[in-house]
N, C-alpha and C positions, 0 to 999 in steps of 0.2 A: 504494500500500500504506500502509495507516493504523500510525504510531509506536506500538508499546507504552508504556502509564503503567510508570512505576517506580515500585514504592511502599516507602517505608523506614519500617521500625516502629523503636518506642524501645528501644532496647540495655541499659535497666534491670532489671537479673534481681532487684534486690531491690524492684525498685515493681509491686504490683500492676495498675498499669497498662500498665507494661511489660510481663506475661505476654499481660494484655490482648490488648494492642495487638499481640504477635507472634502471637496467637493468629488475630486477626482477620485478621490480613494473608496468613498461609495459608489461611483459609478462601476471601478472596478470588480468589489467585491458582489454586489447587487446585481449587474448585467453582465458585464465582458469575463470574469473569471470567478464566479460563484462558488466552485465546486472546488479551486484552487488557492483560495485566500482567504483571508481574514483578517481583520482591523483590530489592531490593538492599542489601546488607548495610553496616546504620550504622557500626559500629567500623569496618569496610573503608573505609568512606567516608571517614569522616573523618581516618582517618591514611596515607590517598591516594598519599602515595609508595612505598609497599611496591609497585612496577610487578610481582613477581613472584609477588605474591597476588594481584592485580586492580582495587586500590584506585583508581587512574588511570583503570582501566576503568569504574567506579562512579563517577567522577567525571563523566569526558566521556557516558557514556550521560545523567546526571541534563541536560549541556549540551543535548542533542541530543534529548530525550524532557520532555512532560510527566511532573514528580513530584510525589507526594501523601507528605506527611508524616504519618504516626499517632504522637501523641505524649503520653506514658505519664503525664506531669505538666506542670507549670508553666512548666521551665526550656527546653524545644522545642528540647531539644539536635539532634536531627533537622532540622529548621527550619532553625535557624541554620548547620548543617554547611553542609546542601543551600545556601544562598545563600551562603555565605562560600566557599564552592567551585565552586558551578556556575551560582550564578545564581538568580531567585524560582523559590519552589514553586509547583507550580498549583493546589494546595489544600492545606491541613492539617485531619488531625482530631484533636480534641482528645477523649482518653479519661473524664478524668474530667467534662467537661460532660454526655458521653451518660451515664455513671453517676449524676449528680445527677440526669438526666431519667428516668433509669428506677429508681428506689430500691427497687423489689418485688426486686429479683432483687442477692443477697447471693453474691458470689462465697465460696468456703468459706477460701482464702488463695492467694497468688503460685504454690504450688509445686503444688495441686489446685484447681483453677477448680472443681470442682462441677457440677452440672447450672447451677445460678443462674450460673456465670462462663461456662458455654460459650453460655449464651442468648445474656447480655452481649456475647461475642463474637461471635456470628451476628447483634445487631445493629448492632455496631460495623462488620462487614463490608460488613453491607447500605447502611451510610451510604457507606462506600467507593466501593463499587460504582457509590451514584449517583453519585459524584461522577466515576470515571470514564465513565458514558453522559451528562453535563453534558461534559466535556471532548472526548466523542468527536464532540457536535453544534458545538462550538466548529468543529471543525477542516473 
């Protein structure tokens, strides 16, 4: 039986990439790789010992499971959880390089993505996605 990816988006509610990024990583998990992922929650993650929320849990699944970090800006607060708690990531995507790649499409702000942020997001998803069928030929 093949490991589900975990994927952790950025926990930034006031970066537009953060809407991003959370937005993309439901799309993944929900439509494009349902059967091959799962969302695991940043803030849980990184403050790990709340055993009685699951934070532990979020930890050791990142041990045990390829994770793909989506992250919202610069500082790859995601990233860096993921390996100072569980170990390397098996991939990160970075939000605002796809938004520099794609500049036609103008999200409207953080709190309404617009038609132009939910594009955004469906291509942000679809870069996921490869990266989980790149991880699933690794294995």
């Amino acid at each position: 039986m093949k490991k589900k990816v975990g994927i952790i988006a950025c926990s930034g509610e006031k970066l537009l990439g953060g809407t991003l990024s959370r937005a993309a990583a439901r799309i993944v998990v929900k439509k494009l790789k349902p059967h091959d992922t799962i969302v695991l929650c940043q803030p849980l993650f990184a403050a790990g010992g709340l055993e009685r929320h699951g934070g532990q849990q979020e930890r050791n699944f990142a041990k045990e499971h390829p994770t793909i970090t989506i992250e919202g800006c610069e500082e790859l607060c995601s990233k860096i959880a993921v390996e100072r708690y569980s170990g390397p990531v098996a991939a990160t995507i970075r939000v605002d390089e796809i938004m520099k790649a794609h500049p036609e499409f103008k999200p409207k702000s953080r709190e309404d993505l617009g038609k132009d942020g939910l594009k955004l997001a469906e291509i942000i998803a679809e870069e996921i996605a490869k990266k989980v069928d790149e991880l699933d030929k690794q294995r």
